[in-house]
C-alpha positions in Angstrom: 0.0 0.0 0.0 1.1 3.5 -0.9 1.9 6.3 1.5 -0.4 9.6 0.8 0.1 13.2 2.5 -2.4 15.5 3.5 -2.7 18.7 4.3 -6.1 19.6 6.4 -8.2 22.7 5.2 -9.3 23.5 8.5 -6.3 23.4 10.7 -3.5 23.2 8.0 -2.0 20.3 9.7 0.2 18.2 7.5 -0.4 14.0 7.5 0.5 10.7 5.9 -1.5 7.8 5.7 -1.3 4.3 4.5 -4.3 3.4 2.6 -5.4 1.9 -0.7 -6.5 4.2 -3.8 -9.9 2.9 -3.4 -10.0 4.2 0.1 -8.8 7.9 -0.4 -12.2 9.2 -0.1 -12.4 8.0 3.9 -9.3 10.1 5.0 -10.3 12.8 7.8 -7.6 14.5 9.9 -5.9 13.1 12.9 -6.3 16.1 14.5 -9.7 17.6 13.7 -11.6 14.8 12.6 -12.7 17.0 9.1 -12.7 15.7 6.0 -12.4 18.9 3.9 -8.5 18.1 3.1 -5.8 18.2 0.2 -3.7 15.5 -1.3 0.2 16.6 -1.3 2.5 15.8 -4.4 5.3 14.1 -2.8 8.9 14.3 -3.8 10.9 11.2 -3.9 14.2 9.6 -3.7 15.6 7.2 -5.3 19.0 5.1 -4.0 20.9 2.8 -6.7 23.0 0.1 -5.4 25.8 0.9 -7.8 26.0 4.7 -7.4 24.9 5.7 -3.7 23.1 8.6 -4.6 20.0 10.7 -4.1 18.3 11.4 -6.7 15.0 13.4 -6.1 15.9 16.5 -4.2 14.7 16.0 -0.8 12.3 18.7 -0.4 9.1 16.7 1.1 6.4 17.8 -0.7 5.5 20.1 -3.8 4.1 23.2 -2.1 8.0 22.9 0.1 9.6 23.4 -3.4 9.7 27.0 -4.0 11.4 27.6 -0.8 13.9 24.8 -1.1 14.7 23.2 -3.9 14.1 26.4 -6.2 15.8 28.9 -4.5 19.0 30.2 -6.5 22.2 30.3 -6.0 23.2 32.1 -2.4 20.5 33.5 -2.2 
């Protein structure tokens, strides 16, 4: 099973959850019990055993991008 993350519309809390695809539409936050939330892009990583190496940024999730992985140089 596939990890999703959330972020809550009402309390902007941030989640994951382990749950089939046919069961996205039963996720509620751990926190405030609503189910007015948003599914997160996630960012990978991906390890080779002949090159130990990251390959996919390390950001966490989309909306982290712009003020990580997209800044530019020094700045």
């Amino acid at each position: 099973m596939p990890i999703y993350e959330f972020q809550c519309k009402e309390c902007s809390r941030d989640f994951k959850t382990l749950r089939r695809a046919e069961k996205l539409n039963e996720v509620t936050c751990p926190t405030c019990g609503t189910d007015h939330i948003m599914r997160l892009l996630s960012v990978t990583a991906q390890v080779s055993a002949e090159q130990p190496s990251f390959q996919g940024g390390g950001c966490g999730t989309a909306r982290d991008a712009a003020s990580c992985c997209m800044r530019a140089p020094g700045g």
